[in-house]
C-alpha positions in Angstrom: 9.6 100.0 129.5 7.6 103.0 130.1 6.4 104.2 134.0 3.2 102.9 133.9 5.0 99.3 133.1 7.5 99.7 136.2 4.6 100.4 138.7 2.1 97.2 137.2 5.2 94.9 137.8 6.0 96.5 141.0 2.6 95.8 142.3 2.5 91.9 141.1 5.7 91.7 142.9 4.3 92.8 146.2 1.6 91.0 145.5 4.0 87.8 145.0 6.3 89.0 148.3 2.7 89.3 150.5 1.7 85.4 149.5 -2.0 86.9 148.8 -2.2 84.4 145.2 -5.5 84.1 143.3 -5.4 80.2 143.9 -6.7 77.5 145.8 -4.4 76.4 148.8 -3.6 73.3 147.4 -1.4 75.2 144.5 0.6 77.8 146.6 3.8 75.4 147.1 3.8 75.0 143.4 3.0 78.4 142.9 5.0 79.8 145.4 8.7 79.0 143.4 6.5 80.5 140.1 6.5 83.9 142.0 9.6 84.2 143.5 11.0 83.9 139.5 8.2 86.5 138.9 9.2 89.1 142.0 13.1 88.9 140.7 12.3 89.0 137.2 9.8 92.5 137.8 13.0 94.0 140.1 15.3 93.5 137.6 12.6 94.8 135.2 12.1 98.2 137.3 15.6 98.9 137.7 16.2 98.2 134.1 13.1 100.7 133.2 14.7 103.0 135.9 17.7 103.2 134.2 16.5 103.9 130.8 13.7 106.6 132.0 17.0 108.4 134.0 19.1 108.0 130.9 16.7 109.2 128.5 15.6 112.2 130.8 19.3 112.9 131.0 20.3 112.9 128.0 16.6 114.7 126.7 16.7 117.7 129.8 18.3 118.8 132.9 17.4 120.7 135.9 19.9 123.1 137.9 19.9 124.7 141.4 21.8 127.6 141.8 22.2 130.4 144.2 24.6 133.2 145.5 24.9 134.1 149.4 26.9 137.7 150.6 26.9 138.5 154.3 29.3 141.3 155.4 29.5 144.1 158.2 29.3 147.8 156.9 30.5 151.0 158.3 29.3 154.4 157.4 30.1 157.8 158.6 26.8 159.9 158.4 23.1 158.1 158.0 20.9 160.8 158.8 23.3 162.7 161.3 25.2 159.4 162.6 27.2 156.8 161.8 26.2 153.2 161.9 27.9 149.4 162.2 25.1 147.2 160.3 25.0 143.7 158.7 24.2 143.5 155.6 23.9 141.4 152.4 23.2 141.0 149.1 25.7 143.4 148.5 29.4 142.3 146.4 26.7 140.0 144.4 22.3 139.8 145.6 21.5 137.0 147.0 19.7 134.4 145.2 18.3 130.8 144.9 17.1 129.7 141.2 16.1 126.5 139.1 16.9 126.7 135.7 16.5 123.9 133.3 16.0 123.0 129.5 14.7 120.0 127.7 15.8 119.0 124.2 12.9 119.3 121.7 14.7 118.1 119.0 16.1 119.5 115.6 18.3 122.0 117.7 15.0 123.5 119.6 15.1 123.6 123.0 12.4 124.4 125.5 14.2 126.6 128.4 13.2 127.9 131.9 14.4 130.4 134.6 12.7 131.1 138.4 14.8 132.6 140.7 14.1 134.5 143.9 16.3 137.1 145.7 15.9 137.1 149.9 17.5 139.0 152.5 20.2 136.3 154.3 19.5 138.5 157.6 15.9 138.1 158.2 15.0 135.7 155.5 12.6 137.7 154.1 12.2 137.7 150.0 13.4 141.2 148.4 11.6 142.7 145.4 8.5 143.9 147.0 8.3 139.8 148.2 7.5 138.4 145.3 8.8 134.9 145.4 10.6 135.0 141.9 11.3 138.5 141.8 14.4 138.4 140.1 13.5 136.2 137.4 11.3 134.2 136.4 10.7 133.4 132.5 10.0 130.6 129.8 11.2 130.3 126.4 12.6 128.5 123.3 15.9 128.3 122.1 18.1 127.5 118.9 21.0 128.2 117.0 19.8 132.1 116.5 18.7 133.1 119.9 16.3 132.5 122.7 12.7 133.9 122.7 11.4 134.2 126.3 8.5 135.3 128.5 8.2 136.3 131.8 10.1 138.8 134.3 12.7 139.4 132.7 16.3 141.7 132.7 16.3 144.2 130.3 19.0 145.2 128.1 21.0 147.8 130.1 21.9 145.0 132.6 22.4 142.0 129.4 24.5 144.2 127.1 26.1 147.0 129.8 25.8 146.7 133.4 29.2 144.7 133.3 31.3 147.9 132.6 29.8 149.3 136.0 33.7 148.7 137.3 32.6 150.7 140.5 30.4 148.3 141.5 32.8 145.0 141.3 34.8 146.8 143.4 32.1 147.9 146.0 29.0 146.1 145.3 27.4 149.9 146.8 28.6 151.6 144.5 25.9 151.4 141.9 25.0 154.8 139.9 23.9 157.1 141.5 19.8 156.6 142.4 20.0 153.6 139.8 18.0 156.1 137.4 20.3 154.5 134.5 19.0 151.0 135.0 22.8 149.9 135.8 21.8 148.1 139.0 20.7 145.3 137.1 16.8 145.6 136.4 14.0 143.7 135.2 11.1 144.2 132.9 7.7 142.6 134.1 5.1 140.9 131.9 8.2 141.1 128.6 8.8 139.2 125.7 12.2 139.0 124.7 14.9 137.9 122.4 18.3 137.9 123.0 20.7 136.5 120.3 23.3 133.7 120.4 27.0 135.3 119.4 28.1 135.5 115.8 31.8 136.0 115.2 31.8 137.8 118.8 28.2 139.8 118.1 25.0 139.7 120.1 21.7 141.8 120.0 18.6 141.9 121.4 15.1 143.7 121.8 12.2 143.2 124.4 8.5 144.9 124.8 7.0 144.5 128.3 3.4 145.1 128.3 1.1 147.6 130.5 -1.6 145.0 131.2 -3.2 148.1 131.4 -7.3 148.2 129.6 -8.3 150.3 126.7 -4.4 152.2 127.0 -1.4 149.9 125.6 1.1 152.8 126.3 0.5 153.0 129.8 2.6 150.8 131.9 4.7 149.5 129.0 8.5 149.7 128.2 11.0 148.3 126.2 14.5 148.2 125.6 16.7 146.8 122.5 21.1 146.4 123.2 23.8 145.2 121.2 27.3 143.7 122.5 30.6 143.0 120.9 33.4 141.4 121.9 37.3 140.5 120.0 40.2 139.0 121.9 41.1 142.0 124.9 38.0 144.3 123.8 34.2 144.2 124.6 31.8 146.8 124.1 28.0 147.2 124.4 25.0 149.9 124.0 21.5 149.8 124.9 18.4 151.9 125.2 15.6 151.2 127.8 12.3 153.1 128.3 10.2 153.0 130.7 6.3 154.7 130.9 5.2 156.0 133.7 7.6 153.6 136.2 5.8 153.0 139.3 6.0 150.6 142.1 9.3 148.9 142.9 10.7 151.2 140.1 8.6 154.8 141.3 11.3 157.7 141.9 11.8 158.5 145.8 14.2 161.6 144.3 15.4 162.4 148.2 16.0 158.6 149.1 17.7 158.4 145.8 19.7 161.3 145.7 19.6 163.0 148.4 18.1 165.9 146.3 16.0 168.8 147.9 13.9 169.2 144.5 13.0 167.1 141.5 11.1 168.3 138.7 10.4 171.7 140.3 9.1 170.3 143.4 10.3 169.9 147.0 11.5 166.4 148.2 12.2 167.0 151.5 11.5 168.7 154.6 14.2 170.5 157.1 13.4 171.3 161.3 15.3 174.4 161.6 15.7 173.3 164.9 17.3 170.0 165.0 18.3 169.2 161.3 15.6 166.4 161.4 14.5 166.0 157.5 11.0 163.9 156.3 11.1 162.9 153.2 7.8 164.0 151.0 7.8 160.9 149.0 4.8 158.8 150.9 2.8 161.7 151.3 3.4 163.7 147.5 4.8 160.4 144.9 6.5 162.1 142.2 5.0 160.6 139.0 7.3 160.2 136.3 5.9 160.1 132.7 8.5 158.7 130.9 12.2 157.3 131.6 14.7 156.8 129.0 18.7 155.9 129.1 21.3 155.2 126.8 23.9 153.8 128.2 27.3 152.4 126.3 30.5 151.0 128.0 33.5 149.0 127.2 36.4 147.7 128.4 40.0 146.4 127.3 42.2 143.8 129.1 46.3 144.3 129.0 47.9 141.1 130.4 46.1 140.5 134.1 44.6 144.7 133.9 41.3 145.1 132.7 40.2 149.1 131.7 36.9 149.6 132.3 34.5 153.1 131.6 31.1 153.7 130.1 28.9 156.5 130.4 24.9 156.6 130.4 22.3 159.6 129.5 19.4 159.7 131.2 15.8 161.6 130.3 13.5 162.2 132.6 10.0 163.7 132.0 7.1 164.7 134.6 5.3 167.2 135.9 5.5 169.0 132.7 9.8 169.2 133.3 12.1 167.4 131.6 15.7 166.6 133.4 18.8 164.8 132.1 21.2 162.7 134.4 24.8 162.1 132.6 26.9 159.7 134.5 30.2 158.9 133.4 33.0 156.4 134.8 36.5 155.1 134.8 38.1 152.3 136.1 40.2 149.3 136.0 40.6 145.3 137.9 44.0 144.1 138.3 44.1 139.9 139.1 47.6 140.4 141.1 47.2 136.4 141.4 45.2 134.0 140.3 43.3 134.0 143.9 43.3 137.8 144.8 42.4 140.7 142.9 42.0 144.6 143.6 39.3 147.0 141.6 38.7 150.8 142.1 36.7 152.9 140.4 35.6 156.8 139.6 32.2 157.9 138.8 31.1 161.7 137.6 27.3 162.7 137.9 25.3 165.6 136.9 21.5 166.3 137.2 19.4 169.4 137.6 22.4 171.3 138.3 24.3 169.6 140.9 26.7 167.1 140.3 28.5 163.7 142.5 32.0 162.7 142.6 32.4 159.0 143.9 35.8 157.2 144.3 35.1 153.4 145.3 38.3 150.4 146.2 37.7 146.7 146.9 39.5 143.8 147.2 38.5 139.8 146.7 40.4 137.4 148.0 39.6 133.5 146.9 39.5 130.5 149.6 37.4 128.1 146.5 36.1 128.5 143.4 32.9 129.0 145.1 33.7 131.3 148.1 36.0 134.3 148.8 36.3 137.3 151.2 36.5 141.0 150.6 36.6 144.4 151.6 35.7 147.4 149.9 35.0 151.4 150.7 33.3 154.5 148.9 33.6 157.8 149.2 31.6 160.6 147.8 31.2 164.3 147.8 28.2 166.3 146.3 27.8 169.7 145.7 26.2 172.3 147.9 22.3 171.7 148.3 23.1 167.3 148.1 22.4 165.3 150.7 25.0 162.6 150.1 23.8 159.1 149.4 25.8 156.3 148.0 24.0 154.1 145.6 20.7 154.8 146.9 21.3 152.1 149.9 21.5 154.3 153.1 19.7 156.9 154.7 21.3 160.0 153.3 24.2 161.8 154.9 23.1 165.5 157.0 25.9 166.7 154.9 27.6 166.7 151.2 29.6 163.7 151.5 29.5 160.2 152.9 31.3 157.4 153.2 31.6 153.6 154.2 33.9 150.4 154.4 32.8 146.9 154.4 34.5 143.8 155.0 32.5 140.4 153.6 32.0 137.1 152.3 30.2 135.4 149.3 29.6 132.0 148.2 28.0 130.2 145.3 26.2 127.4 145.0 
């Protein structure tokens, strides 16, 4: 019984329960007992119609909400000249809510969707520039080789690499430094994409996100293509992302980034000889960025309840008529010391235009559920002369070569 069915005998079954008949006076006693068969019949018909609509949608499609919350306190020595004791969030993991669903379209296709938002749990505000499914948001199809999607989508770096950032499970600031390698986890807008299922432990994949941009198809666009393998203790995956002319959410703010007094030849920053005070030159002089490329490759092996981790990334950047190289590379390992609590640390190694980063980053987790556990991690990094230190682009940077910070959280997923 379809819906349209359910609702016609629902509504002669009200009609039956309200007395309003069709007939004379003289028939209601006789027609009375008629209805009240009729009005338990049509209940017993909706539920039964019920039933089969949720067991056929059930067993055709399903629908999943999901999210992850982090909320923490966060120490750092030097932001700007002082140290600071802030909230934060979205840290360890970034906080988001997202429906996911797919519906079987038979033969082995399936029809398969993704919307998911990321917010700020201390002011409730949505992050990526606000848009309201800013972390992803795609549709697709799906079978037995792969999934072809289209929307907002991650690109390769994060699906085939970012997991070898072993920094950043331990502190979740301890990204790379500026994220000019993509290893924060980034998207690519207006993308179509494929990303394989895995065959005897391989996976690949390629996207193309479009410029939208008229009478120029170059301008705007980017793509990125990644490969992953994986057998028993070892994994190990490459990718290469490129990115024309980033702009907006992913526009270069070198001094915010880095901490760097020049990029591509020019100045970034200003200094009071006075009092120190520096303005960065970013809103008033963007630095456009023609093109952005990284390879980036990582693996990692697993020796009872260790887990080595490293990768290294190579990074081109061209603008202004300059071209610059970033090289990052990192070591580290996770040890699960029980099945609840777990300690990670981390080294990274950067070099660009000259100067150079050395970051040593420690957490630990510590599991109350499956779904919720505590932690507390630190960083600590020194740059070379001329660096204003900034760890993982997410303070204001340090008056002086180094910074550092501790943070004690909590996450939990839904």
């Amino acid at each position: 019984m379809d819906l349209y069915c359910a609702f016609i005998v629902v509504r002669i079954a009200q009609a039956a329960k309200s007395g309003s008949h069709p007939y004379p006076p003289q028939t209601q006693a006789r027609e009375n007992h008629t209805m009240k068969k009729l009005n338990a019949a049509a209940l017993t018909g909706v539920a039964l119609a019920l039933a089969g609509m949720s067991n056929a949608s059930h067993a055709q499609s399903s629908v999943t909400l999901y999210g992850i919350i982090d909320a923490g306190i966060t120490w750092v020595n030097n932001t700007g000249g002082s140290h600071v004791v802030k909230f934060d969030d979205g840290i360890s993991y970034g906080n988001r809510f997202g429906i996911k669903g797919t519906e079987d379209l038979g033969g082995g296709l399936q029809a398969v969707f993704v919307l998911e938002s990321g917010f700020h749990l201390g002011n409730g505000q949505l992050g990526f520039g606000s848009a309201l499914f800013g972390r992803q948001a795609y549709v697709g199809l799906k079978n037995q080789w792969g999934t072809l999607s289209f929307g907002n989508q991650l690109d390769m770096t994060e699906e085939m690499v970012y997991l070898y950032n072993i920094s950043a499970w331990g502190s979740g600031y301890a990204i790379h430094q500026g994220d000019f390698d993509r290893f924060n986890g980034d998207r690519l807008p207006n993308s179509v994409k494929f990303l394989s299922n895995e065959f005897a432990g391989f996976m690949f994949g390629g996207m193309y996100s479009f410029g939208n941009v008229a009478g120029d198809f170059h301008q705007d666009s980017a793509w990125s293509v990644g490969a992953h393998y994986a057998n028993g203790p070892f994994t190990m995956g490459a990718a290469y992302t490129q990115l024309n002319n980033p702009h907006g959410i992913y526009a270069f703010d070198p001094y915010a980034m880095l901490g760097v007094h020049t990029f591509l030849g020019q100045q970034t920053v200003t200094v009071d000889p006075a009092t120190g005070a520096r303005t960065d030159l970013f809103s008033s002089n963007p630095f456009p960025v023609d093109k952005q490329g990284t390879f980036g490759v990582g693996s990692s092996y697993a020796i009872g309840d260790v887990t080595l981790m490293g990768n290294f990334t190579y990074t081109t950047i061209k603008g202004l008529g300059v071209t610059s190289h970033m090289k990052v590379g990192e070591g580290g390992a996770s040890w699960q010391v029980t099945p609840a609590f777990s300690v990670i640390g981390g080294y990274q190694y950067t070099n660009f235009e000259g100067h150079h980063w050395n970051q040593g980053s420690l957490g630990a987790h510590y599991l109350l559920s499956k779904r919720t556990d505590v932690y507390i991690s630190g960083d600590y990094l020194k740059a070379s002369s001329g660096v204003d230190a900034v760890i993982g682009y997410s303070f204001t940077p340090s008056t002086t070569t180094t910074q550092a910070d501790v943070r004690i959280g909590m996450r939990h997923s839904f």
